[in-house]
Each structure stands twice: as structure tokens, then as C-alpha cells.
NUSEDREN-560645 format. One line per field, with one value per atom (N, C-alpha, C): residue number from 1; residue in one letter; atom name; y, z, x. Coordinates in nm, 2 decimals. Atoms other than C-alpha are relative to their C-alpha. Layout:
N
resi <- (NUM,...);
resn <- (a,...);
name <- (CA,...);
y <- (Y,...);
z <- (Z,...);
x <- (X,...);
end
This chain:
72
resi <- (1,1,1,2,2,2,3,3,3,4,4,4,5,5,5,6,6,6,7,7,7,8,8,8,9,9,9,10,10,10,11,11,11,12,12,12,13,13,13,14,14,14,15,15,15,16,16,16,17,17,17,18,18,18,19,19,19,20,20,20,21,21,21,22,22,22,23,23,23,24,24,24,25,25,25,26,26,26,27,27,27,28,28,28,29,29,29,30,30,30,31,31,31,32,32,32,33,33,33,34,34,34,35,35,35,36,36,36,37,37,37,38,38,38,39,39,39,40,40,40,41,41,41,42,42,42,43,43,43,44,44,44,45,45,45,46,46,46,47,47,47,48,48,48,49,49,49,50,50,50,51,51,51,52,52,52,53,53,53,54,54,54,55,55,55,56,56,56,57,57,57,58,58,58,59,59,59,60,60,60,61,61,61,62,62,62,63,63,63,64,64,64,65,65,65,66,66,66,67,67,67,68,68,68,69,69,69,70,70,70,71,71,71,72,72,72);
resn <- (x,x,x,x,x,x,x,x,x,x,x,x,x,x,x,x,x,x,x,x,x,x,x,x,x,x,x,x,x,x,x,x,x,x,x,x,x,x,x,x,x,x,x,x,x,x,x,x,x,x,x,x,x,x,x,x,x,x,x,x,x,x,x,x,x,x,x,x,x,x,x,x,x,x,x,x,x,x,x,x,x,x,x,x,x,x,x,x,x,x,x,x,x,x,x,x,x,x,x,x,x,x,x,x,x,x,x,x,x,x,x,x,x,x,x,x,x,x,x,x,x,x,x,x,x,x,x,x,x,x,x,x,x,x,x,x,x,x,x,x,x,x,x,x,x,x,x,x,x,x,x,x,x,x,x,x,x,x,x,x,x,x,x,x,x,x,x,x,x,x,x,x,x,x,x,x,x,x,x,x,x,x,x,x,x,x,x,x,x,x,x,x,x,x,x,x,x,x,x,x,x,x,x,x,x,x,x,x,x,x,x,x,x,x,x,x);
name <- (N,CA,C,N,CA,C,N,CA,C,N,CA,C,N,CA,C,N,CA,C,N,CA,C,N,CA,C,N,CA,C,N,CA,C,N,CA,C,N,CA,C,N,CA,C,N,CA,C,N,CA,C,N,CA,C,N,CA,C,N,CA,C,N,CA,C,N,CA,C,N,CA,C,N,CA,C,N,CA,C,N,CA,C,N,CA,C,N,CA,C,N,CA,C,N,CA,C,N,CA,C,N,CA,C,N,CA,C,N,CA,C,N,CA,C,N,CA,C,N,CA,C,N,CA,C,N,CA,C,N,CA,C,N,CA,C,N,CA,C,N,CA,C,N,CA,C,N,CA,C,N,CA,C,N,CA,C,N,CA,C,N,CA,C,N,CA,C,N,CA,C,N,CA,C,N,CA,C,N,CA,C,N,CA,C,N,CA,C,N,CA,C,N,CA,C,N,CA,C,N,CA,C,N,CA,C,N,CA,C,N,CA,C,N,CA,C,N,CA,C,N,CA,C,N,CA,C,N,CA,C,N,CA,C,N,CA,C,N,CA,C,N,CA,C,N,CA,C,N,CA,C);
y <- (-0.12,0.00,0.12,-0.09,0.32,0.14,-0.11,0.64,0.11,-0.11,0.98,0.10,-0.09,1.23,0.14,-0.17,1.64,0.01,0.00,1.75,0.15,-0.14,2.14,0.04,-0.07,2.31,0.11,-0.17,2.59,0.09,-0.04,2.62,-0.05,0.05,2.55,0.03,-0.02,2.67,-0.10,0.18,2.38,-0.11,0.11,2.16,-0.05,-0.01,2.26,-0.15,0.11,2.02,-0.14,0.14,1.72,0.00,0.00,1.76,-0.11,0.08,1.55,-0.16,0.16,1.25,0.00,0.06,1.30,0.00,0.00,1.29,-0.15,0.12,0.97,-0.14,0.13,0.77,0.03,-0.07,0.96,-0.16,0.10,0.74,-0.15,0.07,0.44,-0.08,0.00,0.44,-0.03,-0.01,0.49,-0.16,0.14,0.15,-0.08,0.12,-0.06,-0.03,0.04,0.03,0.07,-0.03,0.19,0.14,-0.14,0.54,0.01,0.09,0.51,0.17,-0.14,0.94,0.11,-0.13,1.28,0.10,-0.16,1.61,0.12,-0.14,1.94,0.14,-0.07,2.17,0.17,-0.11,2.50,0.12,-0.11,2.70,0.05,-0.02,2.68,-0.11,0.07,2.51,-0.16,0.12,2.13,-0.12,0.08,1.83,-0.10,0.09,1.56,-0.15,0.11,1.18,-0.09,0.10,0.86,-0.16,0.10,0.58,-0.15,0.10,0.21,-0.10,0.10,-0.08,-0.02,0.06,-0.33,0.06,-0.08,-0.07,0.10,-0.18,0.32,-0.04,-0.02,0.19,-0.03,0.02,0.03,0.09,-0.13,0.33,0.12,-0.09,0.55,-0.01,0.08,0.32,0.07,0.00,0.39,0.20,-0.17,0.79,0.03,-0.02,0.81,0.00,0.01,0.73,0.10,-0.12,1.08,0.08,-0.09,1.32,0.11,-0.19,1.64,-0.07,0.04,1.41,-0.01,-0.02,1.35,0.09,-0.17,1.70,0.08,-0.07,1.83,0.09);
z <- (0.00,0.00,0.00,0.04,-0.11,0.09,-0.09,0.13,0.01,-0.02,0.08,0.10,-0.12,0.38,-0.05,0.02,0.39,0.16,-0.17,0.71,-0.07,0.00,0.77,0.12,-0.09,0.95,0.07,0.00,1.14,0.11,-0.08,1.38,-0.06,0.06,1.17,0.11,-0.12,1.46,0.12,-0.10,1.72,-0.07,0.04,1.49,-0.08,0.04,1.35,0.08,-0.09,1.63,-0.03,0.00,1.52,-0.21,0.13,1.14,-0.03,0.06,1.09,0.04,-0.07,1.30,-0.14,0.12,1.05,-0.15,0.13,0.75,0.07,0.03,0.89,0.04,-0.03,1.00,-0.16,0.11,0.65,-0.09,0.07,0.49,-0.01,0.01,0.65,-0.06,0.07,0.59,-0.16,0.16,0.22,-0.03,0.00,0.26,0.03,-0.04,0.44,-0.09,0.14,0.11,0.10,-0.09,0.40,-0.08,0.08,0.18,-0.11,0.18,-0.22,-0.01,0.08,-0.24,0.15,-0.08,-0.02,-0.09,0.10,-0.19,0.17,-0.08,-0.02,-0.10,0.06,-0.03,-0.06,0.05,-0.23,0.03,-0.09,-0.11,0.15,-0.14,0.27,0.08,0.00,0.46,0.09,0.01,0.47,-0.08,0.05,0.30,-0.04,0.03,0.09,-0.01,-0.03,0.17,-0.09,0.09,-0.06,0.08,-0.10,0.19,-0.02,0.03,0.15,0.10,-0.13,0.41,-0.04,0.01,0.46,0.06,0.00,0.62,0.04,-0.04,0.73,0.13,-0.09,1.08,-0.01,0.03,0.97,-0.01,0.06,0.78,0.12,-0.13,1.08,0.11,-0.14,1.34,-0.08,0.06,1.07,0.03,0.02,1.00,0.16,-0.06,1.36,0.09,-0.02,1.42,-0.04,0.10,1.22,0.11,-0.12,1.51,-0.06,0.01,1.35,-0.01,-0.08,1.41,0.16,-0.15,1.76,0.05,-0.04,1.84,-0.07,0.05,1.67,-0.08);
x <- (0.08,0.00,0.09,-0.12,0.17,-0.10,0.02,0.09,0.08,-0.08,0.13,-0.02,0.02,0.19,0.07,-0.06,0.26,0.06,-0.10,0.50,-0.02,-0.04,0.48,0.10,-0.09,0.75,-0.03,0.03,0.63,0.12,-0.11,0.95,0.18,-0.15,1.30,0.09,-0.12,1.53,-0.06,0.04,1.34,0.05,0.01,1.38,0.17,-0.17,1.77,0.09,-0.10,1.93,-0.01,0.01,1.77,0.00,-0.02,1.86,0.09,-0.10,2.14,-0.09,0.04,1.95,-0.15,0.12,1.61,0.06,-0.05,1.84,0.00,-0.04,1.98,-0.12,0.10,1.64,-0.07,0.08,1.48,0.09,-0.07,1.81,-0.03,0.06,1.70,-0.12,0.13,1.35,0.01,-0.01,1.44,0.06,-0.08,1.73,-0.11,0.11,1.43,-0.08,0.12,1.19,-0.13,0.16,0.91,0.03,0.00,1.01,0.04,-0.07,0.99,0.05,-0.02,1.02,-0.01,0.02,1.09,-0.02,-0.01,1.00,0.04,0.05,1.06,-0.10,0.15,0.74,0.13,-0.04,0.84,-0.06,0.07,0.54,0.03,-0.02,0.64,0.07,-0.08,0.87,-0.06,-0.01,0.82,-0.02,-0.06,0.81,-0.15,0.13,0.58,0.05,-0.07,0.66,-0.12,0.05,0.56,0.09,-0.03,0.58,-0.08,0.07,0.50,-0.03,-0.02,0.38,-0.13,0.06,0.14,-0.15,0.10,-0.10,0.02,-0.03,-0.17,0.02,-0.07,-0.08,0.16,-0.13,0.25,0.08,-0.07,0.37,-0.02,0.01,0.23,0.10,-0.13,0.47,0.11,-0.17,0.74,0.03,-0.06,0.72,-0.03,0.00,0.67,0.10,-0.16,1.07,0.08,-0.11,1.14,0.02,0.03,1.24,-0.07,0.11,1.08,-0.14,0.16,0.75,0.01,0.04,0.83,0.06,-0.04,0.99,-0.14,0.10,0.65,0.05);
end
């Protein structure tokens, strides 16, 4: 099942410290196959995700490992 999600940013300096760590679970995700595509949004700042798993809780458990989801 392929699932697409939108991520808005409304604080980039909260979220600055944990950049290098959501690059490197983002990388994962992508290696595991749970993430077929990242965009970044051009209108405002965040991001459009193309995520795959066996259902919308699966993929929910997964993008729920990103820290700028759990830093809000």
C-alpha cells in the first residue's frame, strides 16, 4: 500500500538540532523500502513523503521514528 503524507514546519530553529539524526532515519526508511520518495514543499517550509507498508498503521509506526514528528 503506497501512502502519501505532507510535514509542515512551522519552527525550523526547534527543529535545526535534530537535522542530521532526521536525515539519517529519512536514509534508513528509504534503505528498508518503508520510503519510495521525499520532496521538499516550495510554497512553505516542509516536505511531501511517498511511503510504502502493509497498512496506514505500519507506515504510521514507521514515519513516527522521524524526530521532527516527535519534536513536533
Amino acid at each position: 500500500m503506497l501512502v502519501f503524507a505532507r510535514g509542515s514546519i512551522a519552527n525550523r530553529e526547534a527543529l535545526a538540532p535534530h537535522r542530521e539524526e532526521e536525515l539519517r532515519v529519512l536514509a534508513q526508511l528509504k534503505a528498508d523500502g518503508a520510503m519510495n520518495a521525499a520532496y521538499r514543499r516550495t510554497a512553505e517550509p516542509g516536505v511531501y513523503l511517498v511511503l510504502e507498508g502493509s497498512t496506514v498503521d505500519a507506515v504510521a509506526e514507521r514515519v513516527n521514528t522521524l524526530p521532527f514528528v516527535v519534536e513536533g
